[in-house]
N, C-alpha and C positions, 0 to 999 in steps of 0.2 A: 642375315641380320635385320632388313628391312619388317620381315614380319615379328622377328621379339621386339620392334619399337615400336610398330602399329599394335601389339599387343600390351606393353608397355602404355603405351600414349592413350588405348582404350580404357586399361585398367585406372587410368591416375582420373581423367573425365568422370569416370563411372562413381567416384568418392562423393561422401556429401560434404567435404571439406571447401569447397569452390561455395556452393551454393550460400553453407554458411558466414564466408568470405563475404559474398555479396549483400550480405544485411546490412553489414558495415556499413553502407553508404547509403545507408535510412536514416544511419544515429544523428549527422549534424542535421540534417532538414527536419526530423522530431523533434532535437531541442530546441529549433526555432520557431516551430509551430505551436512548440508547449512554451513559447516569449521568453526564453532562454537564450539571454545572449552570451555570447564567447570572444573573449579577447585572446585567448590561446589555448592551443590545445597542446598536453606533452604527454607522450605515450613511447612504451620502450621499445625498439628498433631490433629489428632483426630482417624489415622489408620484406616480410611473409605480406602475400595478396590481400589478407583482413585489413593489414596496414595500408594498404595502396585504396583501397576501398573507402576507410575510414577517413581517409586525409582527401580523398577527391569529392568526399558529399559533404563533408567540413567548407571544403573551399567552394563550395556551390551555395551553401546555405548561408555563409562567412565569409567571403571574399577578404575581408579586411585581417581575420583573424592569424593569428602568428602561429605555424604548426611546425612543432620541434619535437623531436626525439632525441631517446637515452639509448644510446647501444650498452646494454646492460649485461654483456656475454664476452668472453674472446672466443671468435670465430676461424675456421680454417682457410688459409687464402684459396682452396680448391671448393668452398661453400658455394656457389653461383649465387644464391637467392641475397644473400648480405651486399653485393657488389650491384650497383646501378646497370641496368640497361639501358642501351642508346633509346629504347623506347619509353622508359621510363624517364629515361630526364628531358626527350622531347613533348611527352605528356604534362609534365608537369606535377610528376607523382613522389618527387621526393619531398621529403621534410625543407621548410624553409632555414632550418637549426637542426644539427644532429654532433650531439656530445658526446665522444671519446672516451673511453675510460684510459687518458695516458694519449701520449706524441704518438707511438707504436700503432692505434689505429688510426689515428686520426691520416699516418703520412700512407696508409695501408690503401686507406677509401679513397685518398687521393687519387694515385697512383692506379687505382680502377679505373677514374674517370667521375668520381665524385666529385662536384663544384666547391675548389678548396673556398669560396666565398662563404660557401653553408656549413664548414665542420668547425670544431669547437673543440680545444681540448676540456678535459673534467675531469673530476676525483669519481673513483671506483668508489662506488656505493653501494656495490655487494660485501665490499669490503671496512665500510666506515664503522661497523660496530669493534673492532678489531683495535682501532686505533682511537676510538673517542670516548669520554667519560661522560659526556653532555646531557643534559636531561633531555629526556623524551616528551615534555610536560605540550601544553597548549598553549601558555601563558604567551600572551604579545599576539597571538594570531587573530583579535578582533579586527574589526572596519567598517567601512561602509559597503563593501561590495561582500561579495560571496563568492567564495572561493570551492569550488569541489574535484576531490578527488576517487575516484572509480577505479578501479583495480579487478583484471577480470580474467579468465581464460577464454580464450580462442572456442575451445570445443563447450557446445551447450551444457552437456552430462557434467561435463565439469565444472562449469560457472555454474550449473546448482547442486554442486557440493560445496562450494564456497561459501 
């Protein structure tokens, strides 16, 4: 068994998924160097490494800023990468907010070892168009500040199909 894991553990290093991962943690120190500042960051949760990436150069660039995530999936309690590692909540790599879609995970992520101080329940909002007639319009979203949203894929090929 030792060599299908060292083949294993070879195979998964060898991806350029990790390296892409690590870009992540250029994004918050670019917005600050392009005089973009941030009061918070919300990005959807699934605790894939880009996310741990993105939230540790946030907090380097941002100290002050408030980084929250949307768990936007139902996950399997056998998923590992959704459930915190003791290394990751010693790091400092979870979201300082992370939203629930429902009690169901929120008491889930607990129960891993998730700091129930940072979970939140929320409304499923894969599911809101289902139940709401609301307009979609712009209207009221003027201010003095500037507000943006980004929406992207993980894999490059893919975020420029977008």
């Amino acid at each position: 068994m030792s060599g299908l894991f060292r083949d294993a553990i070879w195979q998964e290093r060898s991806k350029p998924r990790q390296a892409i991962a690590l870009k992540y943690l250029h994004v918050g120190p670019a917005m600050l160097a392009h005089g973009i500042q941030v009061r918070e960051l919300l990005h959807l949760y699934e605790n894939q490494p880009w996310e741990k990436c993105l939230r540790a150069g946030f907090r380097q660039a941002f100290p002050a800023a408030r980084l929250s995530a949307y768990q936007h999936v139902p996950f399997s309690s056998l998923y590992p990468s959704f459930h915190p590692s003791l290394r990751d909540v010693s790091a400092g790599l979870l979201p300082d907010r992370l939203v629930t879609p429902g009690p169901f995970w929120m008491e889930a992520l607990a129960a891993s070892g998730y700091p129930c101080i940072r979970l939140e329940c929320g409304p499923a909002l894969r599911l809101a168009h289902l139940f709401s007639k609301k307009s979609r319009s712009c209207r009221g979203m003027t201010g003095s500040g500037l507000t943006i949203l980004a929406v992207g894929a993980m894999d490059l090929i893919e975020l420029d199909e977008m």
